[in-house]
C-alpha positions, -999 to +999 in steps of 0.1 A: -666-121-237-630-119-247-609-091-249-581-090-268-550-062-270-522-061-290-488-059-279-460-056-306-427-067-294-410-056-323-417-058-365-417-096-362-434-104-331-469-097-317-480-105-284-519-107-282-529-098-246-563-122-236-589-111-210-618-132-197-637-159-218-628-182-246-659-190-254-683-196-290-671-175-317-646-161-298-619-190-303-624-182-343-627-146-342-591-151-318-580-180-349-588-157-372-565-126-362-533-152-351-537-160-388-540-127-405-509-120-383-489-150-396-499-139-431-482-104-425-449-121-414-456-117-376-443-143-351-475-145-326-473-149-286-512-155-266-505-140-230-537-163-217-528-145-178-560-132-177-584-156-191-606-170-170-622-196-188-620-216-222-646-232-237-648-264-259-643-237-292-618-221-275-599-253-264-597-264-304-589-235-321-558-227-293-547-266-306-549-260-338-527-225-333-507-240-311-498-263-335-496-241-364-466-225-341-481-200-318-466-201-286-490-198-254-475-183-225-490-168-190-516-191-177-529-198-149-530-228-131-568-239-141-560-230-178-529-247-178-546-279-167-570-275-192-543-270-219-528-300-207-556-323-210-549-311-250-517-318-247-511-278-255-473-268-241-476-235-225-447-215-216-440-197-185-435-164-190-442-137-215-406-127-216-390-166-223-418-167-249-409-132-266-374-139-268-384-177-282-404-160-307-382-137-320-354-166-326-378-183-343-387-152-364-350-147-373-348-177-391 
């Protein structure tokens, strides 16, 4: 199961909050809000700090956001291995993210 809470940094950037399991549907139910976000004009941030585990699902639709320009932040160090192996850059922390994010939404 994967829960997922929304943190608005300001009108431009949202910061979606992950817990637990990237799993089945879950990585296109997650691809699936980061999009409707885009669409609205929202810069998106995944805090993946409290995911557990990501699945094969989960592992593609977190490329193809991360290449559409999400930016990943938070993870831990099993997750970050596993983004790796994708060759998914992850950020460090929330806040570098957030402030990344809202240059980028500037522009």
């Amino acid at each position: 199961m994967l829960r997922i809470k929304r943190d608005d940094v300001d009108d431009r950037v949202a910061v979606l909050l992950l817990q637990g399991r990237i799993t089945g549907a879950w990585g296109f139910f997650l691809e699936s809000e980061c999009r409707d976000l885009e669409r609205s004009g929202f810069r998106v941030v995944l805090d993946l700090s409290d995911v557990v585990f990501i699945g094969r699902s989960g592992l593609e639709a977190l490329v193809r956001l991360e290449r559409a320009g999400v930016l990943i932040v938070g993870c831990s160090p099993l997750v970050d291995a596993m983004l790796e192996q994708e060759r998914i850059a992850a950020r460090g922390s929330v806040e570098a993210a957030q402030d990344d994010a809202a240059k980028g939404a500037q522009r």
